[in-house]
C-alpha positions in Angstrom: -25.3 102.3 155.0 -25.4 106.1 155.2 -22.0 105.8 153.4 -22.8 103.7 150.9 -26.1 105.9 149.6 -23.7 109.0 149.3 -21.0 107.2 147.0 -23.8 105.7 145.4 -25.2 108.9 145.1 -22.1 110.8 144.0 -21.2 107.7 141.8 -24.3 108.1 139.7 -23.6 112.1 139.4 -20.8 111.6 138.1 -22.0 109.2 135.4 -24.8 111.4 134.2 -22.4 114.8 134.1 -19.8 112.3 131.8 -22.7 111.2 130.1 -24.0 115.1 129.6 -20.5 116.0 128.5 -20.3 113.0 125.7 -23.9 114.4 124.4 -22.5 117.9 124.4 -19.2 117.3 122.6 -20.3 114.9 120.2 -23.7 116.8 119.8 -26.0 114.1 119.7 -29.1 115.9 121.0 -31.2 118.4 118.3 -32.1 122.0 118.6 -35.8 123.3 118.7 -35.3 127.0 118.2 -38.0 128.7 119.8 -41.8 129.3 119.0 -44.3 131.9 119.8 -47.4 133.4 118.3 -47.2 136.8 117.4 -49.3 139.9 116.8 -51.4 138.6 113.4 -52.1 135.1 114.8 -49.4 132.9 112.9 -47.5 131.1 114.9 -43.6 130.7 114.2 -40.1 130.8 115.5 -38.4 133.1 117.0 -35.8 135.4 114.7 -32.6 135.1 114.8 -32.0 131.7 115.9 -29.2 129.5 114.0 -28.5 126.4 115.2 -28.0 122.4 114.1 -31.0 119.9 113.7 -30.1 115.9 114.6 -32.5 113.1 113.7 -31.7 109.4 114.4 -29.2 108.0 117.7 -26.4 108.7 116.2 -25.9 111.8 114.2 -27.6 110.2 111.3 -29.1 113.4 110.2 -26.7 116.8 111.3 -28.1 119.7 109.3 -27.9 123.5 110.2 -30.8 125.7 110.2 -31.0 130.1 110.4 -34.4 131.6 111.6 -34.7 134.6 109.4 -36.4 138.0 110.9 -39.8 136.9 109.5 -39.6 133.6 111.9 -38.8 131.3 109.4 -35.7 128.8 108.2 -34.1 130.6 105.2 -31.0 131.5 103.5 -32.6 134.5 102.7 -34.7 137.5 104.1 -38.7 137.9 103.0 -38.4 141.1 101.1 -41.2 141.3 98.5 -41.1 144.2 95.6 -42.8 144.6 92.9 -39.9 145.2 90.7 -38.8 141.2 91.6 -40.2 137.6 90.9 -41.2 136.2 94.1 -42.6 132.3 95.1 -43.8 132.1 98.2 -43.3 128.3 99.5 -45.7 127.8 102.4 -46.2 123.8 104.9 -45.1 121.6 107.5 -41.6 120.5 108.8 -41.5 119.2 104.5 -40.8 122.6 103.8 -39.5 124.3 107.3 -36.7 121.9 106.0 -34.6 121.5 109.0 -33.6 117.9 107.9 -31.3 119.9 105.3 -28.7 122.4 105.7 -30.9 125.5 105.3 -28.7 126.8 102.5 -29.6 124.0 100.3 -33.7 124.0 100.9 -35.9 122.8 98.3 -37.0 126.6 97.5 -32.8 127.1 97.4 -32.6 124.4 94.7 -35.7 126.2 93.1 -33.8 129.7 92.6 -31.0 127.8 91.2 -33.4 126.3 88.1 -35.4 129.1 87.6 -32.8 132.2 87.2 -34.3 135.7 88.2 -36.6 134.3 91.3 -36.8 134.5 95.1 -38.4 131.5 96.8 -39.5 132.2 100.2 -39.9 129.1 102.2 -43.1 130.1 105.0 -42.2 126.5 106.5 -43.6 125.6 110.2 -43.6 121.9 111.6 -47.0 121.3 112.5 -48.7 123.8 109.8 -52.0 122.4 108.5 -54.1 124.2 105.8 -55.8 126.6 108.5 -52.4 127.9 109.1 -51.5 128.3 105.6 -54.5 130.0 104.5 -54.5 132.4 107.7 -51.1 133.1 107.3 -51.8 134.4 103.7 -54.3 136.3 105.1 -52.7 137.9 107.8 -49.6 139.2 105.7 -52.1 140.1 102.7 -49.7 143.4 102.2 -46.7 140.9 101.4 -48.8 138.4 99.3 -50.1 141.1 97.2 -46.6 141.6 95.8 -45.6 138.2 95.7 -46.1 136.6 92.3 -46.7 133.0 92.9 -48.2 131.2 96.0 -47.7 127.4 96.7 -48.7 125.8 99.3 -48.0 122.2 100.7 -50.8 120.1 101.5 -50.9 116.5 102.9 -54.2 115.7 102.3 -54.8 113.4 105.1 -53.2 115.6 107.8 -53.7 119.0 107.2 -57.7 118.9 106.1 -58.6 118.6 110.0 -60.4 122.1 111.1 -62.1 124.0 108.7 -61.2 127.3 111.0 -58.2 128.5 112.3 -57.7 129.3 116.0 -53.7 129.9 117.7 -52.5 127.1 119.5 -51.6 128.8 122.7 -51.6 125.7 124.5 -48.8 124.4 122.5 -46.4 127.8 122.8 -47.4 127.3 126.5 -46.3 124.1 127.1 -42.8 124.1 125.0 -42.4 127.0 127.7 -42.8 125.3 130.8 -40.1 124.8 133.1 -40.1 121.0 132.1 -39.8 122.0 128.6 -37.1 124.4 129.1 -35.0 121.6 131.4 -35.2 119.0 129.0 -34.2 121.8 126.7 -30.9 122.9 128.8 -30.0 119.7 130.0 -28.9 117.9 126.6 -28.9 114.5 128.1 -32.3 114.8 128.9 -33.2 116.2 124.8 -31.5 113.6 123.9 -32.9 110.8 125.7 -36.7 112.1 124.8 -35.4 112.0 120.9 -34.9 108.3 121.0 -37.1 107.5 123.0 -35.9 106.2 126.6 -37.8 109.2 128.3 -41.3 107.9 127.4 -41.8 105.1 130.0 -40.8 108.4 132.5 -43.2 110.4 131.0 -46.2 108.0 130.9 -45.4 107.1 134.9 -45.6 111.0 136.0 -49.0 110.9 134.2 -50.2 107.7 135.5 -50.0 105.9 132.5 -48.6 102.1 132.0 -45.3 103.0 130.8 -45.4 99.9 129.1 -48.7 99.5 127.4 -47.1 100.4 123.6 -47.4 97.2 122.2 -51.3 96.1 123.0 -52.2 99.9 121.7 -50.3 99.1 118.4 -52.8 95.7 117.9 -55.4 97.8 118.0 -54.2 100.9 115.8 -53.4 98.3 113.5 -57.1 96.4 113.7 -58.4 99.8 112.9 -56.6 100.2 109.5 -59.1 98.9 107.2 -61.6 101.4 106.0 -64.7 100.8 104.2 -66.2 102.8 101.4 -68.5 104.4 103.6 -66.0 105.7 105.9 -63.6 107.0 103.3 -66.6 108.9 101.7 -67.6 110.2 104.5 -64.2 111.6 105.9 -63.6 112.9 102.1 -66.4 114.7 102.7 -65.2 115.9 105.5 -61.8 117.0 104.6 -63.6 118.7 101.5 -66.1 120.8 103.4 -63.2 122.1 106.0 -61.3 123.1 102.7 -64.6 124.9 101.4 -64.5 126.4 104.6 -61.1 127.8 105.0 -61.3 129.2 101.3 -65.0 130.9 102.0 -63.2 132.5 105.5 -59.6 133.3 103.6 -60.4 133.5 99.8 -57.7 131.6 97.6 -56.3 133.6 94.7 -56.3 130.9 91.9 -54.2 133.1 89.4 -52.2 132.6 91.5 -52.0 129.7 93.7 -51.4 126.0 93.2 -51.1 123.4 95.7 -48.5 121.2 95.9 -49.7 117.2 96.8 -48.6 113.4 96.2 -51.6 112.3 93.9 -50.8 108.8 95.6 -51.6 109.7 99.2 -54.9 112.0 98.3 -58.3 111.0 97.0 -59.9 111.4 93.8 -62.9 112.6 95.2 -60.5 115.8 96.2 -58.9 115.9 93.3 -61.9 116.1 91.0 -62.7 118.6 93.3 -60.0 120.8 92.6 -60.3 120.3 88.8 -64.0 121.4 88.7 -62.9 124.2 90.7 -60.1 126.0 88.9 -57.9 125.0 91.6 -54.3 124.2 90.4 -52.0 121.5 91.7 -48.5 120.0 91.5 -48.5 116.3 91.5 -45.1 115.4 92.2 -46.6 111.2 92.6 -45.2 109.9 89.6 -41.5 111.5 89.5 -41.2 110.0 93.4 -42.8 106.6 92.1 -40.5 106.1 88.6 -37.1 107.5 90.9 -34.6 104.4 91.2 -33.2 106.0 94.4 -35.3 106.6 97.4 -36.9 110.0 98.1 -37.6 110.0 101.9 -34.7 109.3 105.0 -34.1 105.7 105.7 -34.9 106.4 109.6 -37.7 109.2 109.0 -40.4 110.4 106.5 -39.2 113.3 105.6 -37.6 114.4 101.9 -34.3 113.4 101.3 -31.5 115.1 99.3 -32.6 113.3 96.1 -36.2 113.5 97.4 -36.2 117.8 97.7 -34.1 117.9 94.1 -37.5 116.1 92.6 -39.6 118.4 94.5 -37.5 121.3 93.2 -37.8 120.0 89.5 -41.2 119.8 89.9 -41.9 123.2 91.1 -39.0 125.0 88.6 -40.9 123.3 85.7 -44.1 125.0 87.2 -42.9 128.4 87.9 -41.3 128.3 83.9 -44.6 127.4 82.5 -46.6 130.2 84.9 -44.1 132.8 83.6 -44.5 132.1 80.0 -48.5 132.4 80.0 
């Protein structure tokens, strides 16, 4: 019996180093270049990191990203003068970009319609407005010489907080001996990419690593909103924005803000008209495109998707500069 646990034992080894070796060779597992926080507050990656990002099982997405020295994935350094033209892009993983090679980003495609310019893409998965806004704030000697400011807003993600405060917790945690296993162990990022790591994780913490599927009924019985509610979380999302602008300022000479008309209210909109505050509505050129605009197996921009968003913003910057 004794036997028979050891080969067992030495059996499955062996299967899991094989299987570690096919993930490594055939590099099926993505790259998280490192975060941290640093001396201003903004949270961001580490410098100096180049690497390849993988989304879907199978490779479906292989795209190479380069953490400049300002923390951020660019083909380019942040170097503001006031003898150049400078955009600062500023989001989310939309604009981080690391489903794209980071030599062809949509601020890449930008530069390449709009001669003269430097596009500096401030993008961080997991940025809401609060981080936008502080980061401005906190590197208020660079955005003084940069000439135009955009900045990405989903509006029903990123309206949340109507103050910023550094997540520690997170830099913490994506730091943890777990973290850095899973990290180091590509089998093990691979597996928690797709998925099969879950029930795992949800047994450790006492969950039911099965109870997906009854949670999903009820996410989906919650889906219908009534006037009331929508108001009210309008209202919501509206005062955090008042908020974040009263604590940061927002210099709307400028600033614009860069939304899908679609996916945010009118109340917010109507808002921002009556306010001065400009806004790039790329809605209709994603909703007349014959050809989608998002990755079949994620949410993100596509290649036809980011050359849209780069139109939209080129056609922007050209009418700024002629005022």
């Amino acid at each position: 019996m004794k036997k028979f646990i050891l080969k067992s034992a030495l059996y499955v080894f062996l299967i899991l180093l094989l299987l570690e070796g096919i993930v490594r060779v055939l590099h099926l597992y993505t790259e998280d270049p490192p975060r941290f926080i640093d001396d201003y507050g903004v949270e961001k990656r580490v410098p100096d990191n180049s690497g390849y990002a993988v989304t879907g099982n199978r490779n479906q997405n292989f795209s190479e990203f380069h953490i400049n020295k300002a923390g951020f994935n660019s083909h380019r350094e942040f170097e503001p003068g006031r003898d150049k033209y400078e955009v600062a892009l500023i989001g989310d993983s939309f604009i981080e970009g690391f489903h794209q090679d980071y030599d062809s980003s949509t601020g890449k495609r930008v530069e390449e319609k709009v001669k003269g310019i430097e596009v500096y893409e401030y993008g961080y998965a997991g940025y809401d407005f609060a981080n936008q806004l502080h980061l401005v704030n906190a590197y208020a000697t660079d955005f003084e010489l940069i000439d135009e400011i955009i900045l990405y807003l989903n509006y029903e993600n990123d309206l949340g907080r109507g103050i910023y405060e550094p997540n520690h917790a997170r830099i913490k945690m994506l730091s943890s001996t777990l973290f850095r296993l899973r990290d180091n162990i590509k089998l093990l990022a691979y597996g928690s990419k797709i998925g099969i790591v879950e029930p795992l994780k949800k047994l450790a913490q006492g969950g039911d690593a099965f109870d997906d599927t009854e949670d999903a009924y009820k996410t989906n019985a919650m889906n219908g909103e009534t006037d009331d509610e929508k108001r009210e979380k309008d209202e919501k999302r509206i005062a955090n924005f008042k908020s974040l602008i009263a604590l940061y300022g927002l210099d709307k000479d400028k600033t614009a803000i860069l939304l899908d008309s679609r996916k945010t209210s009118k109340r917010f909109l109507d808002f921002l008209d009556e306010n001065g505050i400009r806004y790039i509505d790329f809605a209709e050129r994603f909703e007349k495109s014959e050809k989608s605009t998002n990755l079949i197996y994620d949410h993100h921009w596509n290649a036809h998707g980011r050359e849209l968003i780069s139109e939209e913003i080129a056609g922007y910057i050209n009418k700024v500069e002629k005022r």
